[in-house]
C-alpha positions in Angstrom: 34.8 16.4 4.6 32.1 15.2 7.0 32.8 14.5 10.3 32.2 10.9 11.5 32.4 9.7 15.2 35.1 8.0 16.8 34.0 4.1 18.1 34.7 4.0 21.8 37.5 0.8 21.6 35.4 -0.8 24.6 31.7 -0.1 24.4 30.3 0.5 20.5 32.8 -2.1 19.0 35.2 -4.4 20.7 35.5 -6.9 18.0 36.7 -4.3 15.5 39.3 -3.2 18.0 40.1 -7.3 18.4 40.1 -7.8 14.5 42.7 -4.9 14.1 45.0 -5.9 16.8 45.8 -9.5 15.6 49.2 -10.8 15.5 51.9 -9.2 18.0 51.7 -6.2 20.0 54.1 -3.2 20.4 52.1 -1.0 22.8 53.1 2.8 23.3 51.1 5.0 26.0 51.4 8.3 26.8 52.0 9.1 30.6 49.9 12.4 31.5 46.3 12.1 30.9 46.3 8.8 29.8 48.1 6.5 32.5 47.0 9.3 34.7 44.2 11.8 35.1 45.4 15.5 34.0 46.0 16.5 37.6 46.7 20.7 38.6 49.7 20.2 40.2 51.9 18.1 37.6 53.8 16.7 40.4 50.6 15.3 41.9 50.0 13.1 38.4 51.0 10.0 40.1 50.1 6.5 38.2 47.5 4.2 40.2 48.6 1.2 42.2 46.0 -0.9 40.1 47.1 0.9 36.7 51.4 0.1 38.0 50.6 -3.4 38.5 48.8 -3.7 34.7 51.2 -2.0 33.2 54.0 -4.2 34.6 52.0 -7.1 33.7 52.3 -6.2 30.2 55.8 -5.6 30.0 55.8 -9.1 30.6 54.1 -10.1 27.4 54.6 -7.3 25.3 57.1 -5.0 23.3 55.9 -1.8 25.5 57.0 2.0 26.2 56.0 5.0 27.8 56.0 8.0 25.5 55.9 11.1 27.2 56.7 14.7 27.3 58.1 14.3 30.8 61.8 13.1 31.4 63.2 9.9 31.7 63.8 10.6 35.4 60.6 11.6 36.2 58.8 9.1 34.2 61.1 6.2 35.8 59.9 8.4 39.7 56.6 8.3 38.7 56.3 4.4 37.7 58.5 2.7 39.6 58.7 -0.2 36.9 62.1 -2.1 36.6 62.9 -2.9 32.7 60.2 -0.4 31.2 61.4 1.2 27.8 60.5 5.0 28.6 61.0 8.2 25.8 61.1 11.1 27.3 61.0 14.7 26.1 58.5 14.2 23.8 60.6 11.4 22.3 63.8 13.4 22.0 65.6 11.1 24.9 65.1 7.4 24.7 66.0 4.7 27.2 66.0 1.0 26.6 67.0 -1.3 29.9 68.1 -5.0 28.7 67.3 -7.2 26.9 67.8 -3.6 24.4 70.3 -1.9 26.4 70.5 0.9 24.1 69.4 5.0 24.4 69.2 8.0 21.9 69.7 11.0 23.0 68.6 13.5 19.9 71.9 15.8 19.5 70.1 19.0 18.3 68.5 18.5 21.7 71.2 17.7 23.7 72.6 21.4 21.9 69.6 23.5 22.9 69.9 22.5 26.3 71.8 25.8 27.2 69.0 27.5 25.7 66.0 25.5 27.4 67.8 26.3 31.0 67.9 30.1 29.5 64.3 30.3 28.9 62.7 28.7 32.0 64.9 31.0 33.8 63.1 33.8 32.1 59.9 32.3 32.2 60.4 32.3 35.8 61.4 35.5 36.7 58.9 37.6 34.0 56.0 35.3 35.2 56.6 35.2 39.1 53.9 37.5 40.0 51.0 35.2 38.2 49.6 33.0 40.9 49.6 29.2 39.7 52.1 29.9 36.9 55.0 27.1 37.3 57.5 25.9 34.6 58.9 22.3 34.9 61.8 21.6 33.8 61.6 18.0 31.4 65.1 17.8 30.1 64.9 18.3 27.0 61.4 20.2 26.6 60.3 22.9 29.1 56.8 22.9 30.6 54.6 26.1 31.3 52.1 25.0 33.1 49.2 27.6 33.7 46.1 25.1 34.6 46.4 27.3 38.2 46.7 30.5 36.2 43.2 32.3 36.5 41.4 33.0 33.5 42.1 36.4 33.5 46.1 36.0 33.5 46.2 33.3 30.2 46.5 36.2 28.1 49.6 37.6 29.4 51.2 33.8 30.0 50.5 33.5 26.2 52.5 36.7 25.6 55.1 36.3 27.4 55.9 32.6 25.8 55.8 33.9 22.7 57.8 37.2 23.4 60.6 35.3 24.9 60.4 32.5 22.1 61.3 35.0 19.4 64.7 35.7 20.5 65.3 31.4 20.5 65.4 30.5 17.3 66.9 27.4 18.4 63.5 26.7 20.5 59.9 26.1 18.8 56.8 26.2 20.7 53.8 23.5 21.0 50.6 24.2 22.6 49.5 21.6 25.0 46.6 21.1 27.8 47.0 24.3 29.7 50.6 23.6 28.9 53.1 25.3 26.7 55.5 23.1 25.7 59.2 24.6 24.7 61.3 22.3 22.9 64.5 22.2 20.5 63.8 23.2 16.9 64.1 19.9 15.1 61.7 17.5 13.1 61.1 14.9 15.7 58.4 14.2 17.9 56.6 11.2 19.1 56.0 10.1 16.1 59.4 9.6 14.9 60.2 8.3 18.6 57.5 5.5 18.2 59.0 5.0 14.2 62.6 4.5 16.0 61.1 2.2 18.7 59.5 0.0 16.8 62.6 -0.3 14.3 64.5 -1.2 17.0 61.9 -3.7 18.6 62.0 -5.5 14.8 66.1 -5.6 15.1 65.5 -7.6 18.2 63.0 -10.0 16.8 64.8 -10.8 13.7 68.4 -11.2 15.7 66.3 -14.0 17.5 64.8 -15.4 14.0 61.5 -14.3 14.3 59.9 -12.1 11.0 56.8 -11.6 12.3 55.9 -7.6 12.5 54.7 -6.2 15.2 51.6 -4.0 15.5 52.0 -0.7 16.9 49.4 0.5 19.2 49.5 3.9 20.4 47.3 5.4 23.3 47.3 9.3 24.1 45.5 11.9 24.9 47.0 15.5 24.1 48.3 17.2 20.8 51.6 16.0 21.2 50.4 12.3 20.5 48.8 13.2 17.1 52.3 12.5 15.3 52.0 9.2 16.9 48.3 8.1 15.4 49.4 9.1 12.4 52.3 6.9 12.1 50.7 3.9 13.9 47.5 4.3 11.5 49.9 4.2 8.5 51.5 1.1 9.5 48.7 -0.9 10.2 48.7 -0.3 13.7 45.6 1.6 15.7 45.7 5.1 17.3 43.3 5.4 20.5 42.3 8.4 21.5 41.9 9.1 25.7 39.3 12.0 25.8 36.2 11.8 28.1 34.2 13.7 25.4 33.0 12.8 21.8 35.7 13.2 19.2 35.5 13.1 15.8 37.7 12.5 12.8 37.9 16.0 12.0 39.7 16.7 15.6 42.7 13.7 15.3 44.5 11.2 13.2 43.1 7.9 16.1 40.9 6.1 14.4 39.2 5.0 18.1 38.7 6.3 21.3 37.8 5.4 25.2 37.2 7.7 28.1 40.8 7.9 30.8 38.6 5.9 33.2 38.5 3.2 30.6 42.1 2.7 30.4 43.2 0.5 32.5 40.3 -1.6 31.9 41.1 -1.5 28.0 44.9 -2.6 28.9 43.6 -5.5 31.2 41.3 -6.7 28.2 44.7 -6.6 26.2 46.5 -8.9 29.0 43.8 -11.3 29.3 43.5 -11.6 25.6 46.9 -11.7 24.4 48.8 -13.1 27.0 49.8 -16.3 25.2 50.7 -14.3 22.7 54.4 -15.2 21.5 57.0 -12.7 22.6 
């Protein structure tokens, strides 16, 4: 298959971005890397003043959520946005303030909890020598961070992940940005968050008489939001990809992309073109 070049959503074509994204909006952006630059410290990944006051703006006009592999808690720390509909743990915890007033909380993940807690523990202890090396502790997904780690130690992180992985079976592994992500064994992901999202965002509309389907746009940057562009690309909707380098179609399911500079200025193009847009 040959590879063809991702359109940057701003600069090579704008209109084709505008021509896909007619009709209603349900916007879905990933928090690390995307709302933020991929900082070394992951405490340090705080969101902009400028980028806050955007994103709030939207929430205004839109149907929007913050899918991330971080918790709830630290997503709601982070933004500091009243009313935001935030999925957390890859997905796998969900909170929706009024006018939804509803959560999920996935119940095979809720169960490896006692497991997660396990493994960081021995994460911790096996890996305390390794300068750099810190776990964080999302809920419902467990993050090795190792973007501190020198070179010469990723090796031995790797092993050790995997080593203490095969004694969880509860527990499956996903490779990140100089991030292994440990989470609970089950078939959902952001994808399926974003699927249950927007289902729910469709009960709301049609409660208040309106048919009219929304289109799903999903912006992210890591592995983790692939399951996302798929499912937003097969129902009509439009994957973007954050990266800062040339991607191709051959290295994810977006069908665009734009540099994490170009962000913000890609959601403020949204708000000024859509904001009479009917809720």
């Amino acid at each position: 298959m040959k590879e063809v070049m991702l359109h940057n959503a701003l600069h090579d074509n704008a209109s084709l971005l505008r021509e896909r994204l007619r009709g209603q909006l349900a916007i879905f952006l990933d928090y690390d890397g995307t709302l933020t630059p991929i900082v070394s410290n992951p405490e340090k990944a705080i969101i902009s003043d400028t980028t806050r006051d955007v994103v709030r703006q939207l929430c205004n006009a839109f149907r929007i959520a913050v899918v991330s592999g971080r918790s709830c808690e630290k997503l709601r720390q982070f933004l500091k946005i009243d009313g935001i509909v935030l999925a957390g743990s890859h997905g796998l915890d969900i909170r929706m303030p009024p006018p939804w007033s509803r959560s999920m909380l996935h119940p095979v993940g809720e169960a490896a909890r006692t497991s997660l807690v396990r493994v960081q523990h021995q994460l911790d202890d096996t890996l305390s020598d390794v300068p750099g090396y810190e776990t964080e502790d999302n809920t419902l997904c467990i993050s090795a961070h190792y973007r501190r780690v020198s070179p010469e130690q990723h090796a031995r992180v790797h092993e050790v992940v995997h080593s203490i992985l095969q004694d969880e079976p509860s527990l499956r592994h996903k490779e990140g940005k100089m991030v292994h992500e440990l989470r609970p064994a089950v078939d959902w992901g952001k994808g399926q968050a974003v699927d249950w999202l927007l289902a729910t965002f469709h009960e709301e509309k049609e409660l208040q008489g309106n048919q009219t389907k929304l289109t799903p746009l999903y912006i992210g940057d890591d592995v983790a939001d692939e399951d996302a562009f798929k499912f937003v690309e097969a129902h009509g909707g439009v994957g973007i990809k954050v990266s800062d380098t040339a991607v191709t179609t051959q290295d994810t399911a977006a069908s665009l992309q734009i540099t994490q500079d170009e962000v913000v200025i890609l959601l403020k193009l949204l708000l000024d073109t859509y904001t009479n847009a009917e809720r």
